[in-house]
VMD Tcl script that draws the C-alpha trace (Angstrom):
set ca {
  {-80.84 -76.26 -240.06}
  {-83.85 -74.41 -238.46}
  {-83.54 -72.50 -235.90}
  {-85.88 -74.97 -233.96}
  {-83.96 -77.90 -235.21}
  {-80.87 -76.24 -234.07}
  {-82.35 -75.43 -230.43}
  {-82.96 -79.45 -229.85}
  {-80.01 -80.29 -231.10}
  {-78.09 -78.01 -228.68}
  {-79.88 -79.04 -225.87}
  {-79.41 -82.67 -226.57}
  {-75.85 -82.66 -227.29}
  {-74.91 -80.70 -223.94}
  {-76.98 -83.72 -222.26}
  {-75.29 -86.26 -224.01}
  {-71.92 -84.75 -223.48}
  {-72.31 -84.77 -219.93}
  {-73.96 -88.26 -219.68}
  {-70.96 -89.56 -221.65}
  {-67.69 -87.44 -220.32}
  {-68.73 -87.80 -216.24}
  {-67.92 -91.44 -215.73}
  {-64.59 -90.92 -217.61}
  {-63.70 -87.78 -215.47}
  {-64.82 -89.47 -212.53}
  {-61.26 -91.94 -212.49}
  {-59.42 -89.17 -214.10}
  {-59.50 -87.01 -211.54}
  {-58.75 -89.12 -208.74}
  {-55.51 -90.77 -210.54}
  {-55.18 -87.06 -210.84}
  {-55.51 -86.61 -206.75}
  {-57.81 -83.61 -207.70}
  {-59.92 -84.62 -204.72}
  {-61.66 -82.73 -201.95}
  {-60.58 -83.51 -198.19}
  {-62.93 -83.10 -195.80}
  {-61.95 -80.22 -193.46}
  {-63.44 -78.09 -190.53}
  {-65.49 -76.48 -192.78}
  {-66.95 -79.45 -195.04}
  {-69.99 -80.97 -194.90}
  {-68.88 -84.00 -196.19}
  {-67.20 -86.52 -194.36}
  {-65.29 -89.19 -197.26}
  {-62.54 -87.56 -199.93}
  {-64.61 -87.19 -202.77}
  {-63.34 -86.27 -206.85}
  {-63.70 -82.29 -207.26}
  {-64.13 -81.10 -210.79}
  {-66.76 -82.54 -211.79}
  {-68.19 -79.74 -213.28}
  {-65.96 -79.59 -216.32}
  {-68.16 -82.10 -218.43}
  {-70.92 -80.11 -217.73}
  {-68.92 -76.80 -219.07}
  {-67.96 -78.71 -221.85}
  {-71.04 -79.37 -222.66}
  {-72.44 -75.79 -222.30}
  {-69.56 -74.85 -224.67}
  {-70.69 -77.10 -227.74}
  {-74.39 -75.87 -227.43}
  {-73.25 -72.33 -227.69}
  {-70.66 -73.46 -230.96}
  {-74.04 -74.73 -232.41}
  {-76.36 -72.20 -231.61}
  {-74.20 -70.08 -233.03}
  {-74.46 -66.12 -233.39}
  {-73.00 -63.43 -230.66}
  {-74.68 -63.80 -227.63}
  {-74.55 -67.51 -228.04}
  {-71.03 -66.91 -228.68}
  {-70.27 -65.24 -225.19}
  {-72.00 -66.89 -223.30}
  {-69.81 -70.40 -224.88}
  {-66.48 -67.51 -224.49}
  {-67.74 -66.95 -220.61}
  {-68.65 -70.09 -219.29}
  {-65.34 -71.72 -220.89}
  {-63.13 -69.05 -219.46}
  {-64.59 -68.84 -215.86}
  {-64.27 -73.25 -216.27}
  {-60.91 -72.73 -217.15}
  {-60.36 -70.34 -214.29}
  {-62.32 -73.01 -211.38}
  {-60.18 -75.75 -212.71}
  {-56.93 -73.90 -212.42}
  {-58.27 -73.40 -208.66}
  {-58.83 -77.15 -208.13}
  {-55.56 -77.87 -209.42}
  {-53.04 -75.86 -208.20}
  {-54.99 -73.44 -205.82}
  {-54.68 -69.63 -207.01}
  {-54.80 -66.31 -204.52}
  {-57.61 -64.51 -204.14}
  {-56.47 -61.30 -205.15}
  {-55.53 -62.38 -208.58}
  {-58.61 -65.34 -208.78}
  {-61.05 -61.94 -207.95}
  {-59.13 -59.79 -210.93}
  {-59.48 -62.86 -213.77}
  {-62.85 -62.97 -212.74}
  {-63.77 -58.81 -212.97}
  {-61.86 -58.99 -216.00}
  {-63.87 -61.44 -218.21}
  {-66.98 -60.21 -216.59}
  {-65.89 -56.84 -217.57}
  {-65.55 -58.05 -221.19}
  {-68.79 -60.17 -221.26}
  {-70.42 -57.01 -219.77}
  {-69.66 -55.25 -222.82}
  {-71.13 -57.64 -225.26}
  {-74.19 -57.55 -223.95}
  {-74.63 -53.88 -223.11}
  {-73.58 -53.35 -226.84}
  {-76.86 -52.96 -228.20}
  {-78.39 -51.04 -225.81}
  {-79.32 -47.51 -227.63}
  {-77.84 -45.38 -224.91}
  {-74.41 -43.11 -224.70}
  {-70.94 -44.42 -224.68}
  {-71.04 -43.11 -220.68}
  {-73.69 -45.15 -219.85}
  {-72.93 -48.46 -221.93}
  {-69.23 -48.06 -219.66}
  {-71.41 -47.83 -216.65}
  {-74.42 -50.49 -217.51}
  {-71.15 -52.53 -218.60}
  {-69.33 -52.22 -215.21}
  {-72.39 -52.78 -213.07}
  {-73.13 -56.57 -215.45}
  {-69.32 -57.15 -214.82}
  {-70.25 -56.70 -210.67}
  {-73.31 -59.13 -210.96}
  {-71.73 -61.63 -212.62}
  {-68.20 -61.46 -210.75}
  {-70.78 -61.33 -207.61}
  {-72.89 -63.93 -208.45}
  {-70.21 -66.56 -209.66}
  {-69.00 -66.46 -206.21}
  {-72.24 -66.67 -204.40}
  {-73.20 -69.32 -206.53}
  {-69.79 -70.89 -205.77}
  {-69.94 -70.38 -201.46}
  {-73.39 -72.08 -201.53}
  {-71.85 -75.27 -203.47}
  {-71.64 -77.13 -199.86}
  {-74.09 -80.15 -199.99}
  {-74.72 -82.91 -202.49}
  {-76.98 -81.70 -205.02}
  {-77.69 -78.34 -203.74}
  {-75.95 -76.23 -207.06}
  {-77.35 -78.90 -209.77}
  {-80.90 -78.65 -208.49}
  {-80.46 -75.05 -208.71}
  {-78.69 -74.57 -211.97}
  {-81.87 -77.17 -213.45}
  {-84.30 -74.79 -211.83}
  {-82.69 -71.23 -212.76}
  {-82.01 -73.13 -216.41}
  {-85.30 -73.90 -216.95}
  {-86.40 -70.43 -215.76}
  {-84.79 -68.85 -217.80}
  {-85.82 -71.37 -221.07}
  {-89.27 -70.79 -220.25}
  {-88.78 -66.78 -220.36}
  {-87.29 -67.47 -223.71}
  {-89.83 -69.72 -224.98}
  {-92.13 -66.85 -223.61}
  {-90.38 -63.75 -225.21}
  {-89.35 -65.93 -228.82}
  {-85.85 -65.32 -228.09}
  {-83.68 -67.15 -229.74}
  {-80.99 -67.39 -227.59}
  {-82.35 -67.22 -224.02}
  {-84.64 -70.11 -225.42}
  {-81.67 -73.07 -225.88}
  {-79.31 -71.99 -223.43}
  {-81.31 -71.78 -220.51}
  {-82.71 -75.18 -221.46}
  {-79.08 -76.48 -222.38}
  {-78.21 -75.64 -218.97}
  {-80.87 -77.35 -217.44}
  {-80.39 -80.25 -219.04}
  {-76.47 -80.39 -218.28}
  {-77.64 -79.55 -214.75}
  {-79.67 -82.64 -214.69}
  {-77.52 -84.82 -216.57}
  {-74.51 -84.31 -213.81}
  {-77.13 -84.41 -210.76}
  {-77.16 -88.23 -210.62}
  {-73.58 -88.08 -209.70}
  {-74.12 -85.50 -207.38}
  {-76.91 -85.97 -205.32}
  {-77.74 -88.63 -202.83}
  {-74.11 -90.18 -202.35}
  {-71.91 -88.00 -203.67}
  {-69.26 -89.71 -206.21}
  {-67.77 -86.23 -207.64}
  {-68.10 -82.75 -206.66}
  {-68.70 -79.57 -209.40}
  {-65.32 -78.17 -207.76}
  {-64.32 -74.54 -208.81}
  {-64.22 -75.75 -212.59}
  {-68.07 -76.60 -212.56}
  {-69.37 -73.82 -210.13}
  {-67.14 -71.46 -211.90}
  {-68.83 -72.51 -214.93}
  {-72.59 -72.85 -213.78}
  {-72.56 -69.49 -211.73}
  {-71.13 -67.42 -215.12}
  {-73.69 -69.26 -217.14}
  {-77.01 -68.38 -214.86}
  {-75.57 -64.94 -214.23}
  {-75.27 -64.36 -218.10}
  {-78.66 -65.56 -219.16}
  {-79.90 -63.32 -216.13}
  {-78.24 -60.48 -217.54}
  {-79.30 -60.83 -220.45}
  {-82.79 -61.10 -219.76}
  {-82.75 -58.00 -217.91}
  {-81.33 -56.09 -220.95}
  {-83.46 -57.40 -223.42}
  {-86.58 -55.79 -221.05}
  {-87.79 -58.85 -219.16}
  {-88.92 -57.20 -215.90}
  {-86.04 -57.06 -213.13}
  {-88.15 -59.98 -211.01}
  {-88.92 -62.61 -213.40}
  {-84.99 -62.25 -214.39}
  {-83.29 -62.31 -210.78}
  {-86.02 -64.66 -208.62}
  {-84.80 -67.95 -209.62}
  {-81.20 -67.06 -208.54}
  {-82.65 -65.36 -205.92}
  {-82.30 -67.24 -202.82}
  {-78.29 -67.96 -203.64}
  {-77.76 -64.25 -203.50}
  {-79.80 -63.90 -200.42}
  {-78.44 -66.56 -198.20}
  {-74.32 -64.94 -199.34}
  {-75.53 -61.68 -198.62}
  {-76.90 -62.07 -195.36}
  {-74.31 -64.75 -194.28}
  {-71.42 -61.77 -195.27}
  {-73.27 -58.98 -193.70}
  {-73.82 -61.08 -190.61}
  {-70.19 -62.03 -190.46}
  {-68.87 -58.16 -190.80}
  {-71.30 -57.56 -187.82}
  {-69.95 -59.62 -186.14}
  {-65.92 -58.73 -186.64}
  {-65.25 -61.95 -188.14}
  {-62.41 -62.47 -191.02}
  {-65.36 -62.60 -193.41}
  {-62.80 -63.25 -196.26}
  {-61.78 -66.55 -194.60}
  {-63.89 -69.72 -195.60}
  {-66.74 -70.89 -193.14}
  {-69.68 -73.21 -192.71}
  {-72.35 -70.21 -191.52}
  {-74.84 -69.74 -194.59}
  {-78.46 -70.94 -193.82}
  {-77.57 -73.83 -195.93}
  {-75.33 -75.29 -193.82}
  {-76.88 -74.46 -190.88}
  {-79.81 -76.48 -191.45}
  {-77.40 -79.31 -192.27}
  {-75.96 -78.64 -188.10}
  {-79.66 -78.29 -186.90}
  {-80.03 -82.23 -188.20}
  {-81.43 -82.09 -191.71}
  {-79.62 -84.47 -194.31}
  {-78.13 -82.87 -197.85}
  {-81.33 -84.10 -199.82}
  {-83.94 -82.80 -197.18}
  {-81.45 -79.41 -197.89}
  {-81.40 -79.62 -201.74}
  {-85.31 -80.61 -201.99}
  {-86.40 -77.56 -199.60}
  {-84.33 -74.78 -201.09}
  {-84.47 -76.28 -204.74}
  {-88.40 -76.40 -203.94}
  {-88.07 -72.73 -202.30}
  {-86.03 -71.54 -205.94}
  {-89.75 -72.79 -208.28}
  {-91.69 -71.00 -205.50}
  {-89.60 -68.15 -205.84}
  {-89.35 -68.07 -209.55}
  {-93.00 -68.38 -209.95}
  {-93.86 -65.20 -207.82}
  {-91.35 -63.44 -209.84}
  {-93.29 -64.32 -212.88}
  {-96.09 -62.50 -211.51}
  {-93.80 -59.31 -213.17}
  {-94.97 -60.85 -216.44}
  {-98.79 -59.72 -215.89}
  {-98.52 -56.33 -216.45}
  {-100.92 -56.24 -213.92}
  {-99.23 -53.44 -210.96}
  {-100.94 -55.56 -208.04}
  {-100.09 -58.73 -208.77}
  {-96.73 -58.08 -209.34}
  {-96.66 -56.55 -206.27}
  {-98.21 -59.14 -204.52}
  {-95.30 -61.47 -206.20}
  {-92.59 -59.48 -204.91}
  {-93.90 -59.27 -201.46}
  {-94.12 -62.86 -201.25}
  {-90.91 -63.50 -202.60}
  {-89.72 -61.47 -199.79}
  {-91.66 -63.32 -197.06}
  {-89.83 -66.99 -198.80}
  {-86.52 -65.49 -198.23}
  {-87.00 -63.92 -194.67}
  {-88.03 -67.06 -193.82}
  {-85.39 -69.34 -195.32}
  {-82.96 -67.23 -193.84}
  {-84.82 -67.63 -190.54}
  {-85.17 -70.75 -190.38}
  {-81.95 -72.04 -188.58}
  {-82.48 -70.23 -185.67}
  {-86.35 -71.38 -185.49}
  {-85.79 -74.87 -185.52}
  {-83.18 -74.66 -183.22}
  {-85.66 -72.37 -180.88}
  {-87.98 -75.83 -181.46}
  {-85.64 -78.36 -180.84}
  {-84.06 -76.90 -177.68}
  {-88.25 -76.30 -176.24}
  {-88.57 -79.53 -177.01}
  {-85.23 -81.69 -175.25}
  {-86.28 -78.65 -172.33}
  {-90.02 -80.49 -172.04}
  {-88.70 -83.45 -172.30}
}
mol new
graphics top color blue
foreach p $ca { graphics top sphere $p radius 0.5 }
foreach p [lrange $ca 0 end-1] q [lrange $ca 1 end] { graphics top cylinder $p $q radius 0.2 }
display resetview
């Protein structure tokens, strides 16, 4: 098959995959009682399926068997194992200690597959290899913490997916190409689930999943010299609003290891705005932010500058934005 042939195909089948397995997992997993009870915490209010996400993993699994090669091959390897690890979460619950080490571990390994064919020293591929295993241990649980409102992770996995399809399809790579569009599509196919009234959640399994795959591809697309911008924006706000929400939270003394309901997310949800208004805005916010970053792709100096200062200005302002609409809404029950 051609390699263009072959890219379609991929794509397709993870679609299809997901469109077919999600109303069977759907009963499965509540005559399973895999099923998330609202809590303190929750911004949901009705026991809802977790898990999800595991037709959408499966589905990012059989792209990478047909896509075929090694990168195509760890990425499959990556986003099976970290599925494998979110599920055994949703089932059975596992410490955090030994969920953090499974994690470093296979991001560890991952990191070394892609650092492999950098031309550098052994030193430095250990070291480039230990700082990908950081980002993508880091940035599967970011992506997982900000997994809180209907929607909100499959808009963003469509978005950063077909970010990262579109770098492909600009660079001719032949990996970064498919999977970032086989991940979008996935992403979309599970949405209608998702979104609007919830009728299954990704759970561990799917954010697991999701979060290893965008982390990969963003990887990778650093390594293979896509500037550092155009590669990290579309994930961008997701680290932002887990990084300030932790930083915040050690500031303040607060058992930051303990879960909570204090990222900007979910504080626009307590200042009155609905899960969709949520998803749209900071789905919406994730294309603004991707397309500044692609201003790195100009190889003009100013307007790449220009792109990364306004990427800043979108995420001061997300992140400021709970506290100015409540400054708005208490002026305005104080004129009434």
């Amino acid at each position: 098959m051609s390699g263009d042939f072959t890219a379609v195909l991929a794509t397709a089948v993870c679609g299809a995959v997901v469109a077919v397995a999600e109303p069977v997992a759907i009963p499965l997993l509540r005559r399973a009682a895999v099923m998330d009870v609202p809590g303190h915490r929750s911004s949901h209010t009705v026991p809802t399926p977790r898990g999800g996400g595991l037709p959408v993993a499966a589905g990012l699994v059989v792209a990478a068997i047909l896509l075929g090669g090694v990168m195509a091959t760890a990425f499959g390897v990556t986003v099976a194992a970290f599925g494998a690890l979110g599920l055994a979460e949703d089932l059975t619950g596992l410490s955090a200690g030994r969920r953090l080490a499974l994690q470093a571990v296979g991001s560890a390994l991952v990191g070394l597959v892609l650092v492999s064919t950098v031309p550098v020293s052994a030193p430095a591929v250990a070291g480039l290899a230990l700082l990908t295993a950081v980002w993508i241990t880091g940035f599967v649980n970011a992506f997982n913490f900000m997994d809180g409102v209907n929607g909100i992770s499959g808009a963003h996995a469509l978005v950063g997916g077909a970010a990262y399809g579109l770098l492909g399809w600009w660079r001719a790579d032949a990996f970064l190409l498919p999977a970032g569009a086989a991940l979008a599509v996935g992403a979309l196919a599970f949405l209608p689930w998702n979104a609007g009234r919830a009728r299954v959640f990704l759970g561990d399994a799917g954010s697991y999943a999701l979060g290893a795959g965008l982390a990969v591809l963003a990887a990778y697309a650093v390594i293979q010299g896509i500037p550092a911008e155009a590669a990290l924006c579309p994930l961008a706000l997701y680290v932002a609003d887990t990084g300030w929400t932790l930083q915040r939270r050690i500031r303040a003394g607060e058992r930051w290891l303990e879960p909570h309901r204090t990222h900007t997310y979910q504080r626009l949800c307590d200042v009155g705005w609905s899960h969709q208004r949520v998803t749209t805005v900071t789905a919406g916010l994730t294309v603004l932010l991707s397309l500044l970053g692609a201003a790195s792709l100009t190889g003009s100096l100013t307007l790449r500058a220009l792109g990364d200062l306004g990427a800043a200005a979108v995420l001061i302002a997300y992140l400021r934005s709970p506290a100015v609409l409540l400054r708005r809404t208490a002026a305005r029950e104080k004129a009434q």
